[in-house]
N, C-alpha and C positions, 0 to 999 in steps of 0.2 A: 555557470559555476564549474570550475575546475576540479576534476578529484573530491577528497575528502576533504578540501581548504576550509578550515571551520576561521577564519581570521575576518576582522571588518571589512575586510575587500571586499569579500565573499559577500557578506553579509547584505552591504547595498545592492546586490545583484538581482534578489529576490525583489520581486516588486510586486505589487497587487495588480493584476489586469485591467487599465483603465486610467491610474493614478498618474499621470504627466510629471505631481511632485515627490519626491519620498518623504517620508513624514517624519525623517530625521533631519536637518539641517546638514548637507555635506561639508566635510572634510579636506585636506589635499594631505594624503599620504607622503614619506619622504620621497618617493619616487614619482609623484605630481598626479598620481590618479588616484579621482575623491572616491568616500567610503564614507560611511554615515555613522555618528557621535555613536558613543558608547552604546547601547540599549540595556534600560536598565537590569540590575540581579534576577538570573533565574535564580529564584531561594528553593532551598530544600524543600518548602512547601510545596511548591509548583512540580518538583520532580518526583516528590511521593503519592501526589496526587497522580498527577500521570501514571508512576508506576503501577500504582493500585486499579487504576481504573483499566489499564492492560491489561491486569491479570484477574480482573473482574469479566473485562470481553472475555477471553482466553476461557475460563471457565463456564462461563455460556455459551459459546459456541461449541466447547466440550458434551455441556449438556443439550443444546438444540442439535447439534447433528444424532444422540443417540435417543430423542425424542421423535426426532424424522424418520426414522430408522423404523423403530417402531411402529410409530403408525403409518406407514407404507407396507412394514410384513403384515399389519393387523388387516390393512386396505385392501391388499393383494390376497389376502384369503376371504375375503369377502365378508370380513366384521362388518354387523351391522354400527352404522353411527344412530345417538340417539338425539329424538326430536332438538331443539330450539336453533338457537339461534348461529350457531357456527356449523358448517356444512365442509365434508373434504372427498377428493376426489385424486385418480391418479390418471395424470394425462402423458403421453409417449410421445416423442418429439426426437428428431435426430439433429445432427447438426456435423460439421465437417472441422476434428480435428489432426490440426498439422504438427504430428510430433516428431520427433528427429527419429524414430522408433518403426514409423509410419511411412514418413521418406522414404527411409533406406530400403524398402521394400519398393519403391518404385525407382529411385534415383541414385545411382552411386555416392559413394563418399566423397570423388573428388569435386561433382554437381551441388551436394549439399553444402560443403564447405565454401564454393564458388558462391552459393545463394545467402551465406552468411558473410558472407566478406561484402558484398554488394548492398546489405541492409546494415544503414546506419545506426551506433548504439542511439539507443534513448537514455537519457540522464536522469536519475533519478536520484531524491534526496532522502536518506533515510535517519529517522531520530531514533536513538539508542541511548535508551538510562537503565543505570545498573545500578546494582547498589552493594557495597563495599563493606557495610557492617552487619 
């Protein structure tokens, strides 16, 4: 996928891992490379669904991180928990990260930028619904 190309080109691009066919019947664009039949309407449905269920996550994880919060200051003063059936504990664990913050403290700028030039992007595709009213 090129860029932000949201056009049918694009679109045939995406394929399920596996699938040898695309499950549109191809095309031949005017410039001779296929793309696959229209896919039907995204309706207004589908993209209010989506947006509500974003800002459904968005709002849970609002409330779960200041959930976890809590019961780790409750944990870390040695609240007791009561009997049944769910149990919680807080376990310490390190792990090694690499921030451009953290570099720079070992590696000059012109090393870091060398080390970024040498890692190839990743491509990634992201969906964005808004909503205008």
């Amino acid at each position: 996928m090129h860029g932000g190309n949201n056009s049918l080109a694009s679109y045939a691009t995406i394929r399920h891992p596996g699938r040898a066919v695309p499950r549109h019947p191809l095309v031949t664009a005017g410039d001779g490379r296929a793309f696959a039949e229209r896919p039907p309407w995204l309706t207004q449905e589908d993209l209010r669904t989506y947006a509500e269920l974003r800002a459904q996550q968005t709002r849970l994880a609002d409330e779960i991180r200041a959930r976890r919060a809590e019961l780790m200051r409750r944990l870390a003063a040695d609240a007791p928990i009561e009997p049944g059936a769910y149990h919680a504990n807080l376990r310490s664990y390190s792990q090694r990260l690499l921030t451009k913050t953290r570099l720079t403290e070992i590696l000059s700028e012109d090393e870091i930028e060398d080390l970024r030039d040498r890692v190839e992007p990743t491509q990634r595709l992201e969906l964005r619904v808004t909503c205008r009213g």
